[in-house]
N, C-alpha and C positions, 0 to 999 in steps of 0.2 A: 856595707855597714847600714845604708839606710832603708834597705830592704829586711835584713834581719830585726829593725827598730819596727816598720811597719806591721812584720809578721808577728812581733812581740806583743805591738799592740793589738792584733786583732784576737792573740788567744786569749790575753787579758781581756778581753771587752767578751768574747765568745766565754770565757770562765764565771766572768762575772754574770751572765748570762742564766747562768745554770741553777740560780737559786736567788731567792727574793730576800736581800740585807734587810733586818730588822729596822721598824720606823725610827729615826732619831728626831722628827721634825712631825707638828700636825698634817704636812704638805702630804710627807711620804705618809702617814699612815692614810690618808684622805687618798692617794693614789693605790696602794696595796686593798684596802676596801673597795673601792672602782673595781680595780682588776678580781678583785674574788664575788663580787655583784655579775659583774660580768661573764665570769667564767660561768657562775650558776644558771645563769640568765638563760647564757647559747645553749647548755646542755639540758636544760628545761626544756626549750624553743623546737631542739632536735628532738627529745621524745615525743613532745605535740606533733610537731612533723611527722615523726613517722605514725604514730597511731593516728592519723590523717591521711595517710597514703600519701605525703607529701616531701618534697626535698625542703632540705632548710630555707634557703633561697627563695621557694615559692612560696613557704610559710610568711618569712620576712616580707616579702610581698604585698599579701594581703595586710599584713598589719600597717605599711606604708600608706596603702590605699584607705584604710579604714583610718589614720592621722589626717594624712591630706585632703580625702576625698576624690572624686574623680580626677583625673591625672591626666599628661599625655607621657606617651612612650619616652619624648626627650624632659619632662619632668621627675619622673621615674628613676630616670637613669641619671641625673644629678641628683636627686634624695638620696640613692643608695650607694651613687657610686658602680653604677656595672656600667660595662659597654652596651653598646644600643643592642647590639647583636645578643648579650646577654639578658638584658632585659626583654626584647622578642623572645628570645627560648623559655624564659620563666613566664612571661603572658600565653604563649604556647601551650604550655603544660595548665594552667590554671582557667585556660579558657576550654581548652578540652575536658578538665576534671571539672565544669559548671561553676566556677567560683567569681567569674568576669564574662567580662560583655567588650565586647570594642566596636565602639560604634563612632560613625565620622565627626569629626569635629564641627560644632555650627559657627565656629569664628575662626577658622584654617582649613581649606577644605582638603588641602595638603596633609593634615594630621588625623588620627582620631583621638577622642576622650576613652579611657579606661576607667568602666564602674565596677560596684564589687555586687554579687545579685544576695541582696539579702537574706533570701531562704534557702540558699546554700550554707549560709556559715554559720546559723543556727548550729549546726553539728558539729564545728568547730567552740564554740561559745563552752559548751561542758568541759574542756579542757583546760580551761581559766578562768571560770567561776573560783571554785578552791582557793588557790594561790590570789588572785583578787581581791576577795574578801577577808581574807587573812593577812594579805597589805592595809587592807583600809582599816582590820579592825587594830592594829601596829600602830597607824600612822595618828589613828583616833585619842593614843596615850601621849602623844608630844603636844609642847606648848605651844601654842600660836605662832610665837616668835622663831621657835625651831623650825614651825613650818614654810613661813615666810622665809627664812634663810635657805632651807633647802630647795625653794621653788628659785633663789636667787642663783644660787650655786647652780641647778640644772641651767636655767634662763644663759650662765656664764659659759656652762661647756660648750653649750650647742651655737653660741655665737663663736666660738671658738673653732669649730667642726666646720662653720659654714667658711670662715673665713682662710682655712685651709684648702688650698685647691691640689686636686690631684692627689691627694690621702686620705 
């Protein structure tokens, strides 16, 4: 009996699954927006990728580096979330396609620093001018105070994000 309960709930949860219930609450429509931001976002991300000769991964990469700034391999790999081993294979590919540099650490001689080489990504840059300026000229018609809210709300996720470990 209580395996048939469990399996019942997992088709429910897996049904439920299968399609996005209409917002009844500001939360949910504030989350269904997220998820259709986002969805637009990766699948942006991957075409720049690939008209870049690039995997998405390495793309995400260089944008981490260009946030952060120069990095080590174990900062890296808590920004994004990969294993070490993953983030060496995506530094791998990115140092061979000219996009980084890995050079030793001057305060861990154990490590190195990861920079990004500026006149490589110039060629990337045309790929998000467009889309850039057509955010800013967007975000240019809200009011101060929308904007200060939305700067609040991001500032909220990403403490949220950090504060998750291992997701």
């Amino acid at each position: 009996m209580r395996a048939a309960r469990k399996t019942g709930s997992r088709r429910a949860a897996a049904a439920d699954f299968t399609r996005v219930p209409p917002p009844v609450t500001p939360a949910d429509r504030i989350v269904l927006e997220i998820r259709r931001f986002i969805a637009g976002a990766i699948f942006f991300n991957a075409q720049a990728a690939e008209k870049a000769g690039l995997g998405l991964t390495d793309l995400q990469m260089l944008h981490v580096l260009q946030l952060y700034g120069p990095s080590t391999p174990s900062r890296l790999a808590a920004e994004t979330r990969l294993s070490s081993g993953g983030v060496t294979v995506a530094l791998d590919r990115l140092e061979k396609a000219g996009y980084i540099r890995r050079q030793p650490n001057p305060a861990d001689r154990r490590s190195l620093i990861v920079t990004l080489i500026p006149a490589n990504l110039a060629r990337l840059a045309s790929l998000y001018e467009g889309v850039e300026s057509e955010t800013r000229r967007l975000i240019a018609k809200l009011p101060q105070r929308d904007l200060e809210a939305v700067i609040r709300f991001f500032e909220t996720l990403a403490e949220a994000r950090t504060s998750r470990p291992g997701t």
